[in-house]
C-alpha positions in Angstrom: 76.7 23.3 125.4 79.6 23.8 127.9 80.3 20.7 130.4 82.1 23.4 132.6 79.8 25.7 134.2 80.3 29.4 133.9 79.3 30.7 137.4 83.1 30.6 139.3 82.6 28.6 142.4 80.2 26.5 140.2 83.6 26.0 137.9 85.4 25.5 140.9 83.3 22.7 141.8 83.2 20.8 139.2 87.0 20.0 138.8 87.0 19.1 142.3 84.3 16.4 141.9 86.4 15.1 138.9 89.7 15.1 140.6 89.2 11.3 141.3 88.0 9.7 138.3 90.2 11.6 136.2 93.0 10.0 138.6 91.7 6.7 139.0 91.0 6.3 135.0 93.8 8.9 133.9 95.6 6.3 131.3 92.3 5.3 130.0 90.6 8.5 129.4 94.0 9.7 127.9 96.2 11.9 130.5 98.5 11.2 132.8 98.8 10.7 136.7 100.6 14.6 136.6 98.0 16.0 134.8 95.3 15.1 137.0 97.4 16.0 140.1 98.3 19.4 138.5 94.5 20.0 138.2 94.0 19.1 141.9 96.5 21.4 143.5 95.3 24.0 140.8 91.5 23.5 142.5 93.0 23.1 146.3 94.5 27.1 145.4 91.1 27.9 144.1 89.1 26.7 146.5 91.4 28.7 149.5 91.2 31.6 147.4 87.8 31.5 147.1 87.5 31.0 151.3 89.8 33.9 151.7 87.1 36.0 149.5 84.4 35.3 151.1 86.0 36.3 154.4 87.3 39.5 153.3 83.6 40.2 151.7 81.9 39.2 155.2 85.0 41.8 157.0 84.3 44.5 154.3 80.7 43.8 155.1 80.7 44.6 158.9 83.6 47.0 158.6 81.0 49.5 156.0 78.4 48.6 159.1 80.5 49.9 161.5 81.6 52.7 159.6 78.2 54.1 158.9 77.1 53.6 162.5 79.8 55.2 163.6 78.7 58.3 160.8 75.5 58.4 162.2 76.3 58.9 165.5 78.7 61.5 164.6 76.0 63.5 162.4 73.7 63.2 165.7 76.0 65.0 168.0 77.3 67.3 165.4 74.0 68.9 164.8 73.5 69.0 168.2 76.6 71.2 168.5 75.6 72.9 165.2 72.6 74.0 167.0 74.3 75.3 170.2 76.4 77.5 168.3 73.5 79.1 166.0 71.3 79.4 169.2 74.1 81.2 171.0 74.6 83.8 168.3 71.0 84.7 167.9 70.5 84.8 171.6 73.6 87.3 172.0 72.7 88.8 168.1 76.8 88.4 167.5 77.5 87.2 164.0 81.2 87.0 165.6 80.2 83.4 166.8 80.1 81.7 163.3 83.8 83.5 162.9 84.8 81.8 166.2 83.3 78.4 165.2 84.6 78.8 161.9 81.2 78.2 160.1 79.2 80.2 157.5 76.4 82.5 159.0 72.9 81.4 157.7 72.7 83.2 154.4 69.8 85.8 154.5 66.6 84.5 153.4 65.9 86.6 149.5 62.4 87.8 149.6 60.1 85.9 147.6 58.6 87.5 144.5 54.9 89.0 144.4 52.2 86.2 143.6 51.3 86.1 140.0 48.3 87.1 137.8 45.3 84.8 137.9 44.3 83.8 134.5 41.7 81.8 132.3 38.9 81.9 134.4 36.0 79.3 134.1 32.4 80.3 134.9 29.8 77.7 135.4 25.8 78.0 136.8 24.8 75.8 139.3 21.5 74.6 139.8 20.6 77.6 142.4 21.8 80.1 140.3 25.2 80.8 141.8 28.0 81.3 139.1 31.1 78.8 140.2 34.7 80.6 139.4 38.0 78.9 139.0 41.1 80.3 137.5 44.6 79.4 137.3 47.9 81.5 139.1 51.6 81.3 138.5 52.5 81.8 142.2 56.3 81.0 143.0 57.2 78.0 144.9 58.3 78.1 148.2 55.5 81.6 149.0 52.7 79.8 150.9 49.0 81.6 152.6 48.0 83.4 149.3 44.4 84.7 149.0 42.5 85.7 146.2 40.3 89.1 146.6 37.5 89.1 144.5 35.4 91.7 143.1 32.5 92.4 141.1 30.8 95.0 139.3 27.5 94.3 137.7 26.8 95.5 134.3 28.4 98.6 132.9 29.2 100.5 136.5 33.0 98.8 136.0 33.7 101.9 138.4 31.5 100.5 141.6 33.4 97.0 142.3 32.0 95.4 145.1 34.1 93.3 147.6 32.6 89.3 147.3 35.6 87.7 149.9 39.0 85.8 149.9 39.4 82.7 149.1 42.4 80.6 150.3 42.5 78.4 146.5 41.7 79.6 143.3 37.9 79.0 143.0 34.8 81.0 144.5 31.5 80.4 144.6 29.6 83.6 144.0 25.9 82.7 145.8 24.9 86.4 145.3 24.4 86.8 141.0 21.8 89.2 140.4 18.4 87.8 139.0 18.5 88.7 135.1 22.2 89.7 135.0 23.4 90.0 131.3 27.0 91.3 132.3 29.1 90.7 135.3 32.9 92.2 136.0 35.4 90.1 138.1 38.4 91.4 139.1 40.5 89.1 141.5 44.3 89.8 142.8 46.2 87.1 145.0 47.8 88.6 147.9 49.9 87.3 150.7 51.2 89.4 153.8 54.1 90.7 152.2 53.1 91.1 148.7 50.1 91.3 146.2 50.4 90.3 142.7 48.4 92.3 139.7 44.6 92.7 139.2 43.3 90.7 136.6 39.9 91.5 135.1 37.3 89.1 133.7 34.0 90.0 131.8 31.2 87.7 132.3 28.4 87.7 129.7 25.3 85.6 130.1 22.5 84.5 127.7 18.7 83.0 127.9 18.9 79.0 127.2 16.3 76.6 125.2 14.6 76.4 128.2 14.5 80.4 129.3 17.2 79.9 131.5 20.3 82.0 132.3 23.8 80.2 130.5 26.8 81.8 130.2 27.8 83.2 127.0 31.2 84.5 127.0 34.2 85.2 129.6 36.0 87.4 128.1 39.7 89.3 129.6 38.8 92.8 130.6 40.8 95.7 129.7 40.7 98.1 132.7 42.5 96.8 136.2 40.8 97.5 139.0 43.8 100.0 140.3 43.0 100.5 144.5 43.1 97.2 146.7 
C-alpha cells in the first residue's frame, strides 16, 4: 500500500505535514538537513502552483459564463433582426432583400408524398354486433390531418360501395353490419387535402359460432380497388 497518496493536492499535502519531522529527526531517520529543506521549497512551489490553478480555473470558469451570456444575448437580437428582414421581403414579395442582407432565401418547402396504403386489417365483433376495424398505414413523417374513407359493399355487389365515414386514426367502428351477413367488402383510402394515397380492399367473411352466433372467419386482401373517390 502507498504511504503517498495519489490524488495531487492530497500528495501535496502530505509532504508539507512531514516537512518538520523529517527536519527535526533528519540524522536519525537517515537524511540530511538539505534534503529535507530541498523537499520543503519543492512543496512551497507546489503548493503556489497549485493556488495559481485554481485561480485560473475559477477565471476560466466566469470568463465561459460570460461568454455564453454574452452568446445568448447576441442569438436574441439576431433573430430579432433575422425576422425583420424575412418579414420585409414577404411583405414587399422581393427575394432581392436576402441578396441585400446577404442571407439565403428560405428554401421552398418539397411537397410531401401521397399517404400510403392501409394494410392488415383486424376485424373484431363486439358484443352489439358492430364489427371494430383497425389497420395499419405507412404515411410519411412530417404530412399531418390524414383521414381514412371507408367503404363497404355487402356480399357479392363489390360494384355498389357504400360511403360508412372518415375517420381521423386508423380504426372504425362499423355500428351498421347487416343481420346475417356472410360477406362484407371494405375498401379504405387515406386522404389529406393535397393528396390521397391508393385504395386498399379488404374481404370480410363471417361464420356461425358454438353458440349460433356470428364470428369472423377470414379477412382476406381483395383484388379489385375501388377506382372513383
Amino acid at each position: 500500500m502507498s504511504v503517498v497518496p495519489k490524488k495531487p493536492i492530497d500528495k501535496v499535502q502530505f509532504y508539507e505535514d512531514h516537512i518538520a519531522p523529517f527536519t527535526t529527526n533528519a540524522t536519525a531517520i537517515g537524511i540530511v538537513t538539505a534534503d529535507a529543506t530541498d523537499l520543503d521549497a519543492k512543496a512551497t512551489a507546489a503548493r503556489a502552483a497549485y493556488d495559481a490553478q485554481q485561480v485560473a480555473r475559477q477565471a476560466a470558469k466566469t470568463a465561459t459564463e460570460s461568454f455564453y451570456n454574452a452568446l445568448s444575448a447576441l442569438s436574441i437580437t439576431g433573430a430579432a433582426v433575422l425576422k425583420k428582414i424575412r418579414a420585409k421581403a414577404e411583405l414587399t414579395a422581393n427575394p432581392n432583400v436576402y441578396t441585400l442582407a446577404q442571407i439565403p432565401a428560405p428554401a421552398t418547402p418539397s411537397a410531401r408524398p401521397a399517404p400510403g396504403k392501409p394494410t392488415d386489417l383486424k376485424v373484431e365483433l363486439d358484443g352489439n354486433g358492430a364489427l371494430l376495424l383497425s389497420w395499419k398505414c405507412p404515411n410519411p413523417s412530417g404530412a399531418p390531418g390524414t383521414i381514412y374513407q371507408i367503404y363497404r359493399a355487402i356480399g357479392a355487389e363489390v360494384e355498389s360501395f357504400a360511403y360508412l365515414g372518415g375517420a381521423g386514426s386508423r380504426k372504425f367502428t362499423d355500428s351498421t353490419v347487416p343481420a346475417g351477413a356472410t360477406r362484407l367488402t371494405y375498401q379504405i383510402q387515406a386522404a389529406r387535402s393535397t393528396a390521397v394515397g391508393p385504395w386498399a380492399t379488404f374481404v370480410v367473411s363471417f361464420g356461425t359460432g358454438a353458440g349460433g352466433g356470428m364470428t369472423v372467419a377470414s379477412v382476406t386482401v381483395g383484388a379489385a380497388p375501388k377506382l372513383a373517390a
